[in-house]
C-alpha positions in Angstrom: 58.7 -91.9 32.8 57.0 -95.1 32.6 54.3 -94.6 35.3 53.6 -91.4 34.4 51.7 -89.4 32.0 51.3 -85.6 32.0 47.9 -84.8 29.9 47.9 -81.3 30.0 49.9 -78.2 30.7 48.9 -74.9 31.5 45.4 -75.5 30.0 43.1 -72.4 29.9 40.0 -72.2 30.9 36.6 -73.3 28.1 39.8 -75.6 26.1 40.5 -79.3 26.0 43.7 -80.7 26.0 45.4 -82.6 23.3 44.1 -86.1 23.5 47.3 -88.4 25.5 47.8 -92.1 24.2 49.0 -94.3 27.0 50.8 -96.6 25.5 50.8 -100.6 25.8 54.4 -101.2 26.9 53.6 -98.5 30.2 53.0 -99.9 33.3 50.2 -97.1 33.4 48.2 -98.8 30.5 48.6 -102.4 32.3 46.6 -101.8 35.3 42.8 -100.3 35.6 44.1 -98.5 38.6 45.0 -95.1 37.9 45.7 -91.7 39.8 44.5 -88.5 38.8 47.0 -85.3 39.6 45.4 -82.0 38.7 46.4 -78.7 40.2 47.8 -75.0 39.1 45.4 -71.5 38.9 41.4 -72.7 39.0 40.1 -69.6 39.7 36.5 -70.3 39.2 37.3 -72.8 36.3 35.8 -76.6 36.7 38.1 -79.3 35.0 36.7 -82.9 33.7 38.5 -85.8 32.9 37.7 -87.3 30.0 38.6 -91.0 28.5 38.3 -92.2 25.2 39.3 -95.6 22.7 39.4 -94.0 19.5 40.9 -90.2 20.4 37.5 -88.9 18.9 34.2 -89.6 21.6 35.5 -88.6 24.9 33.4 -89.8 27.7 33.9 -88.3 31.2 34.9 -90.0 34.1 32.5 -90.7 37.2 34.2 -88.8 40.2 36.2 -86.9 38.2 34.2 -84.7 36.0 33.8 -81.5 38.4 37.2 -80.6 39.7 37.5 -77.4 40.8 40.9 -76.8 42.9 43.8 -79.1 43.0 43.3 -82.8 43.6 44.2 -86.3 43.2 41.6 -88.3 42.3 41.8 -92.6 42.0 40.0 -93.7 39.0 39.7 -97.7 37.5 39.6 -97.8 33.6 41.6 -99.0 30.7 40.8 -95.7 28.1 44.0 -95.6 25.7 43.1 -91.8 25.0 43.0 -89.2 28.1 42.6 -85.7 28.2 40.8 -82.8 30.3 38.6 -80.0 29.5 38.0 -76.7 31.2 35.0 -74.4 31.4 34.4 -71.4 33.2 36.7 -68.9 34.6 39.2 -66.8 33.7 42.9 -66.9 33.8 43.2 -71.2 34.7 46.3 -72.6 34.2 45.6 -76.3 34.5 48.6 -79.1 35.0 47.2 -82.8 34.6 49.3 -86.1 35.0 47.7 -89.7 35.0 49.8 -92.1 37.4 
C-alpha cells in the first residue's frame, strides 16, 4: 500500500500510538498533501494528530488536534514520523490511516 499508511489501531483512550515512519520511496512522503482518516468508538475521547522529524518531539497538527468523532481531515506537511494520541473517555477504540 503505497499511498497508504495506517498509524494507529484500536488505540485507547489517554495513549499515543507508536510513532509511523513514512518512508521516502511512498508516494505519501513525496507530496505535502496528505489526508487524515480517523474513525472507530470516541465516546467522549478527543484524538490529536501529531508530526514529528526525529520520532521523539511530536508537534500537533493545526486543524487536526481536537478530533472527536470520525473524520477526514486534509493536512500539508512533510513530518517523516506520525502518530495520534488520545485523552479522555472511556472505552475509544481509535483507527488512524494517513493518505
Amino acid at each position: 500500500m503505497a499511498n497508504e499508511q495506517q498509524i494507529a489501531t484500536a488505540l485507547a483512550e489517554d495513549a499515543s500510538s507508536t510513532g509511523v515512519e513514512i518512508v521516502s520511496n511512498t508516494n505519501v512522503h513525496r507530496s505535502h498533501l496528505r489526508t487524515l482518516l480517523v474513525g472507530g468508538t470516541f465516546g467522549s475521547t478527543t484524538v490529536s494528530y501529531e508530526i514529528s522529524q526525529d520520532n521523539v518531539v511530536w508537534f500537533p497538527v493545526n486543524g487536526a488536534d481536537a478530533i472527536t468523532a470520525a473524520t477526514a481531515i486534509n493536512v500539508e506537511h512533510r513530518a517523516r514520523y506520525h502518530r495520534i494520541t488520545t485523552v479522555g473517555g472511556a472505552g475509544a477504540a481509535i483507527d488512524a490511516w494517513v493518505i
